[in-house]
N, C-alpha and C positions, 0 to 999 in steps of 0.2 A: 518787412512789415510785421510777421510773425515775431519777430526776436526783439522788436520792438526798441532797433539799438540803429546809431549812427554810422558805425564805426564798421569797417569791412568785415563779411562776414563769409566763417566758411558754411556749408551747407552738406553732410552726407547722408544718402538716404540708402536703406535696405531691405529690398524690395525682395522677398522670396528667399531670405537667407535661408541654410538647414542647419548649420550649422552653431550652437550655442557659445560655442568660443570663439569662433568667430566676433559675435555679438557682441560678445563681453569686450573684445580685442578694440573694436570700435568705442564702447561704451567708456574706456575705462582712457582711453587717448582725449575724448570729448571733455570730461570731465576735468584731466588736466588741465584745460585751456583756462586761462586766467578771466578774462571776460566774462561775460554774459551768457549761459548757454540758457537753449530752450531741448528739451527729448520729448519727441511726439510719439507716440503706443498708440497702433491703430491695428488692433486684431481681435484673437480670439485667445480667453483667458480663460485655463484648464488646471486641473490638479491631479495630484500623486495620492490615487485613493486610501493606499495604504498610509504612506509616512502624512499624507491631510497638506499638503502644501502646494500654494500656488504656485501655476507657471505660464509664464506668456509663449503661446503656442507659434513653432515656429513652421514653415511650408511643408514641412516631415512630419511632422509631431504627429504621431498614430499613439491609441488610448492604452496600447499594450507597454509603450515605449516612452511615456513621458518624459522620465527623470534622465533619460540620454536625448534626448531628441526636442527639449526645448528650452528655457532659459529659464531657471529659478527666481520668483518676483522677489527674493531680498537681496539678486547682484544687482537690480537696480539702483536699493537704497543700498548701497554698501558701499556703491562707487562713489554715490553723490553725496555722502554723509561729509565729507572733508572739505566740501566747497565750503566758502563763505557764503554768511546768510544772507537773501535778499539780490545774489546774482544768478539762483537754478529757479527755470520752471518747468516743469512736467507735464502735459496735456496730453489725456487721453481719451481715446473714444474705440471703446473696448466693448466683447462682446462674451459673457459667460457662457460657460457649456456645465450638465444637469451635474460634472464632478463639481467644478469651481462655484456655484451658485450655491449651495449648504454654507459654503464657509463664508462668504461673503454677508450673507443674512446673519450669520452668526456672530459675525466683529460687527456688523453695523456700516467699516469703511473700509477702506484701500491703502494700506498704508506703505508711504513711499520712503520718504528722509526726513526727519524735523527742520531742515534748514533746507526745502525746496516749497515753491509754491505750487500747491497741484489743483488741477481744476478737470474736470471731465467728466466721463459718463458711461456708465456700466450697463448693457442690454442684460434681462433675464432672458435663459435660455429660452429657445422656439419663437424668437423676435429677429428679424433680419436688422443690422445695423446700418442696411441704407440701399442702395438701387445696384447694388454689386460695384459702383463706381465710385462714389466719395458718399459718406454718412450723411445724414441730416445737420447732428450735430456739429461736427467739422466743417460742412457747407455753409452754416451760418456762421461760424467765422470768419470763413473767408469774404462772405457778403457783409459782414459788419467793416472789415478791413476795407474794402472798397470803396462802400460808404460812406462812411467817415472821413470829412476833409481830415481831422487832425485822431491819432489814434488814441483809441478808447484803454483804456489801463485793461488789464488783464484779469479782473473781476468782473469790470464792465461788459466786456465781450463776452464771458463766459456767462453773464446770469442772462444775456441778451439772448445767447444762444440757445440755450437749454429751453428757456422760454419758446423758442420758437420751434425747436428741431423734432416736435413732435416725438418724442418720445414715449416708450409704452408703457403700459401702469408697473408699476414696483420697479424699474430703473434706477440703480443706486447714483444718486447723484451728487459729486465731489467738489468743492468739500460740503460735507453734513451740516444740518442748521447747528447740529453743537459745535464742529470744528468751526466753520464760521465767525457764529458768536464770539467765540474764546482768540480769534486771533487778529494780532495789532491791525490797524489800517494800514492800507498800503501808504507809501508816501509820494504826494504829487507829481505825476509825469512835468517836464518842462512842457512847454506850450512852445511850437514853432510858428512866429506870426509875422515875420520878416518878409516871407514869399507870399503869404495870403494875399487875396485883394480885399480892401475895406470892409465889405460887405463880410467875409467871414473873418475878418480882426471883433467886429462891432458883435458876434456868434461868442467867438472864443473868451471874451470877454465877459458876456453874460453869463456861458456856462462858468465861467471860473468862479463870478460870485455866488452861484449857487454851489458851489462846491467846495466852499469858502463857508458858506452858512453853519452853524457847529449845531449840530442835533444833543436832546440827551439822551445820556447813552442807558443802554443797560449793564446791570453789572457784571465785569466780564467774567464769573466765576461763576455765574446762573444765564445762558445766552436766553433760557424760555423764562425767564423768573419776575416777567412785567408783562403777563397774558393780556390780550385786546380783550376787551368786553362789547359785545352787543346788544343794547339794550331798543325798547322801545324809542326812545330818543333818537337814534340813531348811532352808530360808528362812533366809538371814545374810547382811543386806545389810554390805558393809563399808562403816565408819566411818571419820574422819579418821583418823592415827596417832597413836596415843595414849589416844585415848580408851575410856572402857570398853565390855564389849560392850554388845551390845543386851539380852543378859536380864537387864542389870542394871538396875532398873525408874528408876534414876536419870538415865538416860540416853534420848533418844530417835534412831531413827534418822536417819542421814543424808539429809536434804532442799534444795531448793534454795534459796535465801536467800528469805527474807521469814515463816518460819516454818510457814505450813499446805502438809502434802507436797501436798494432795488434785492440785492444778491438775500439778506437776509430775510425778504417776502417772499422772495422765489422757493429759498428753500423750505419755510414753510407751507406751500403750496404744494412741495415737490415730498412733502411728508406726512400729506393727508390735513394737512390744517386748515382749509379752504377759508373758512369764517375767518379766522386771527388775520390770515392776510389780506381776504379782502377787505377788512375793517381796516388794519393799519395803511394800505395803498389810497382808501378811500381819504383817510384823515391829509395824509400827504399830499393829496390832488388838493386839499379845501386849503389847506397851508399856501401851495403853489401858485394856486388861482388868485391868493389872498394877497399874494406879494408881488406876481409877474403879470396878473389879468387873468381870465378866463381864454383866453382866445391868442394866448403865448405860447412858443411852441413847448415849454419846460409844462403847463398844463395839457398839452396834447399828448406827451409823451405819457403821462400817468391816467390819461383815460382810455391809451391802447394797454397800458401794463392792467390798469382793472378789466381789461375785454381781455385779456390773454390770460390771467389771472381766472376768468368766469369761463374759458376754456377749459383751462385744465381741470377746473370741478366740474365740468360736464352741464352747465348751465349754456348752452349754448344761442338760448333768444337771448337773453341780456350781453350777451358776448357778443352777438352781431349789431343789435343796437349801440352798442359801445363804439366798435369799428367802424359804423354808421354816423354815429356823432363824428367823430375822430376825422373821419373822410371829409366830412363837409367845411370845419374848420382848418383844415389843410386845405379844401379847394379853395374856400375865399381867399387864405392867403398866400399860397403859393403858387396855384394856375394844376389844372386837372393834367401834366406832363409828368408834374416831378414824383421820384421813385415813392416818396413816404406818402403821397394820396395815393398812387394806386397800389402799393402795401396793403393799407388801411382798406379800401376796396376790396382788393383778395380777401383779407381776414375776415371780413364782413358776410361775403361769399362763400365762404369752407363753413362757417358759423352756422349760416343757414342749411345749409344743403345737407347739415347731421341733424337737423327738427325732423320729427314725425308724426308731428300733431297736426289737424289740417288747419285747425283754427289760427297755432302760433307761424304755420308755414306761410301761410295767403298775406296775414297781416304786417309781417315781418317783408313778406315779398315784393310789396308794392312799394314798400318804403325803399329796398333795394334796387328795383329796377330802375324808381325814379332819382336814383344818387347815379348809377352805374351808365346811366344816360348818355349825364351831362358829364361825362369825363373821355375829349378825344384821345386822348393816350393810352386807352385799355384796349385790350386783345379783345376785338368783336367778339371772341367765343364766349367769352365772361358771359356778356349781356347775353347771346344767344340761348346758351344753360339756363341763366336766373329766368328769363320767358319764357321757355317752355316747361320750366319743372312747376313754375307759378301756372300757367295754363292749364298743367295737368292735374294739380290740387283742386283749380278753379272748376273743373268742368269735373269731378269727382263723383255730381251727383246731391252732394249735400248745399243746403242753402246757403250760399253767401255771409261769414258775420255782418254786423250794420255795426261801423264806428259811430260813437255820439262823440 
């Protein structure tokens, strides 16, 4: 499911190596393999304070002893530079220490091979990269993998993830909204629809013509060079010149080449640009709504990406009311059981429980308890939290707001 290939596959993993050539010894045997590879990097990334150069730290790695004791980050790209392009992917979910963090601010990225696809995520030092057991980030892969009756291309997954994996502020996140921008679209996975039952042929179907739909692009030699505008009006990202606006449903907005905006909102979110992508996400929902209905699951999906979106800028009442919306039109139509209403439920939940204003807490609260109700398939703890913390605003002392 990882490697995202048909075809039998081998798998080595190394788990506590100390040894560097070793590494390489592995590294450089994978690489030859004609197929498909994937290389997953899941550590802690240091540097040679003197000569300034990365290294992926390996179970030995002490701060006296880098440059013998752990893996230079260019025998990565060095092995995989000869692959053909379009068959290496590289995912990481890495964690810097206070050598390797200067230098990493200071290129801006990660650089691995020009002919591999890298996607991942980089903790600043003094941030744990997950529960000692598997990261955030990497967790929501595997839960997007699961998920997903048919699998999601490897941008998909990864802007799904990051979005979700809670990550901490300044996390370098791979690839950058300029690498991004600047590179081709992937090219369409085959679709497996032979084994499905009806019900997700008539799914794969829909998503395909939306994924079919051709957005216009920006130019790929400026990835920021068609900023969103927010005006009084409302949300209007501008489009190439010429083209029609955006409310006209014929049209979708301006995205970066390859056709799905998701990965390049994200990264603008993930680079402090909160407005540009909530404006362009917003425009996308009004496109969506405009073509599949308001109450399709392709419009549901973009009003949890603007609630996860109004997380990550620290908006957190409109981010729960979003998740809140999202919740309800997944419960009319799929039954309060399935995973993506009680998702939407959690999100809704984590949303609230960061307010500390009493007036946004109580008001936001009641809306919540009465969603979090009517859904049998939730962890009774849910509801038990959202009522007592709502009770303890409620009884606080200060007067009740009055809704009109």
């Amino acid at each position: 499911m990882l490697l995202g290939s048909e075809v039998p596959t081998d798998t080595v993993c190394l788990d506590g190596s100390r040894d560097p050539n070793t590494v390489l010894a592995r590294l450089r045997s994978a690489a030859a393999a004609p197929g498909p590879l994937l290389v997953y990097l899941s550590g802690r990334l240091t540097a040679d304070r003197r000569g300034r150069r990365l290294y992926f730290a390996l179970a030995g790695t002490t701060a006296s002893a880098v440059r013998y004791t752990a893996v230079p980050w260019e025998w990565l790209g060095g092995e995989l530079r000869a692959r053909p392009a379009g068959l290496t992917t590289v995912l990481l979910d890495l964690a810097a220490d206070r050598d390797a963090w200067p230098l990493l601010r200071e290129s801006g990225s990660l650089q691995v091979s020009p002919g591999a696809d890298v996607y991942g995520v980089v903790c600043p030092p003094g941030f744990a990269a997950g529960d000692g057991l598997v990261s955030g980030y990497t967790r929501q892969w595997i839960d997007q993998l699961r998920r997903s009756p048919v699998r999601p291309s490897d941008v998909q997954l990864h802007a799904l993830a990051a979005g979700a994996a809670g990550l901490p502020p300044g996390a370098l996140v791979l690839p950058t909204a300029r690498e991004l921008g600047m590179r081709p679209g992937p090219p369409p996975q085959q679709q497996r629809t032979m084994s499905q039952p009806l019900r997700q042929q008539e799914e794969l179907r829909s998503q395909e013509e939306y994924r079919q739909t051709r957005p216009v692009p920006y130019p790929a030699s400026h990835p920021g060079s068609a900023p969103v505008r927010v005006s009084d009006a409302g949300p209007a990202p501008d489009v190439v010149p010429g083209a029609t606006p955006v409310g006209d449903p014929a049209v979708v907005p301006a995205v970066a080449p390859g056709g799905d905006p998701r990965p390049y909102i994200h990264a603008l979110a993930s680079d402090g640009r909160h407005g540009e992508a909530a404006a362009l996400a917003g425009a996308w929902e009004e496109y969506v709504r405009g073509v599949y209905g308001g109450s399709s699951s392709h419009a549901v999906e973009w009003v949890e990406i603007r609630a996860d979106l109004a997380r990550m800028a620290g908006d957190f009442g409109p981010a729960a009311r979003l998740w809140m919306g999202a919740c309800r039109v997944r419960l009319a139509g799929q039954g309060g059981d399935e995973p993506e209403v009680l998702a939407a439920a959690a999100g809704a939940l984590y949303c609230w429980t960061r307010l500390g204003e009493r007036e946004a807490v109580v008001e936001v609260g009641v809306e919540l308890v009465a969603v979090l109700r009517v859904l049998p398939g939730l962890d009774p703890r849910y509801l038990e939290l959202a009522r007592a913390r709502l009770s303890a605003w409620e009884e606080s002392g200060l007067p009740r707001p009055v809704r009109t």
